[in-house]
C-alpha positions as CSV (number, residue, x, y, z in Angstrom):
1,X,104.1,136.0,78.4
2,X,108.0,134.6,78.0
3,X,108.8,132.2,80.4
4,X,112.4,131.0,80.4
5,X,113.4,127.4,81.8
6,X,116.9,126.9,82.8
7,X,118.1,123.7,83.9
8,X,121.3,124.9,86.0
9,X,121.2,128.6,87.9
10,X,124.3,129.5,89.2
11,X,125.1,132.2,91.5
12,X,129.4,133.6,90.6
13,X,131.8,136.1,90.4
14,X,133.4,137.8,88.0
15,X,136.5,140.1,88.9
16,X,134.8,140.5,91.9
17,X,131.6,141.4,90.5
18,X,128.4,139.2,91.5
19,X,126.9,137.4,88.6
20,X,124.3,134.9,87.7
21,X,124.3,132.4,85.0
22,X,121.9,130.3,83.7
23,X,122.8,127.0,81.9
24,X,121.2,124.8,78.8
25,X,117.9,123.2,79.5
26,X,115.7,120.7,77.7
27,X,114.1,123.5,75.8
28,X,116.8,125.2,75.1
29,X,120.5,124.7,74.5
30,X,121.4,128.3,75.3
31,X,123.0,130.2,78.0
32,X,123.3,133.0,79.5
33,X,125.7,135.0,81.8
34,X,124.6,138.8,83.2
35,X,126.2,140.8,85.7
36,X,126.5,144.6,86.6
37,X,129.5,146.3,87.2
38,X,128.0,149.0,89.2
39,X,131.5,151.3,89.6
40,X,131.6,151.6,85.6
41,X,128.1,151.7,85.2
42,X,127.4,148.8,82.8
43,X,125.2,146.2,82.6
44,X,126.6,142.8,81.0
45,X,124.9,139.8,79.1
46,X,126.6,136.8,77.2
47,X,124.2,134.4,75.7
48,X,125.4,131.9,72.9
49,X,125.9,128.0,72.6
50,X,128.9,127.6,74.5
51,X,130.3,126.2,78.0
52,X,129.6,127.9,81.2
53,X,134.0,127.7,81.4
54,X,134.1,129.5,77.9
55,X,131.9,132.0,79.0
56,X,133.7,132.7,81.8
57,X,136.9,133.1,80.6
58,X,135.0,135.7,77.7
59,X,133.8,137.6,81.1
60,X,136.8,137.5,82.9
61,X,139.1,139.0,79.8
62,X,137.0,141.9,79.8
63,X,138.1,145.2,80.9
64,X,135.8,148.0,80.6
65,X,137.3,151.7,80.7
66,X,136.0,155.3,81.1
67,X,137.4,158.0,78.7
């Protein structure tokens, strides 16, 4: 069984899209951002060693597009 410990759970939006990000915790130093953008149909995950503000600003610069 995986079982995931997060120190910090954060409830956000991005563009306007709910999102959920989980910060660093004594186990581990990585985090994670997820969020679905149900009217293009995608489902979004960022997970590195970085700041809940880099991630963020990764999120908000991206623009998805249907061709």
């Amino acid at each position: 069984m995986l079982t995931l410990y997060f120190l910090l759970h954060e409830h956000l939006l991005i563009n306007g899209v709910s999102a959920e990000y989980y910060g660093p915790s004594e186990e581990s130093d990585t985090s994670n951002l997820l969020w679905i953008d149900e009217e293009m149909g995608v489902f979004c995950t960022l997970q590195g060693h970085i700041s809940k503000e880099e991630m963020l600003c990764i999120a908000e610069g991206m623009e998805f597009s249907r061709k």
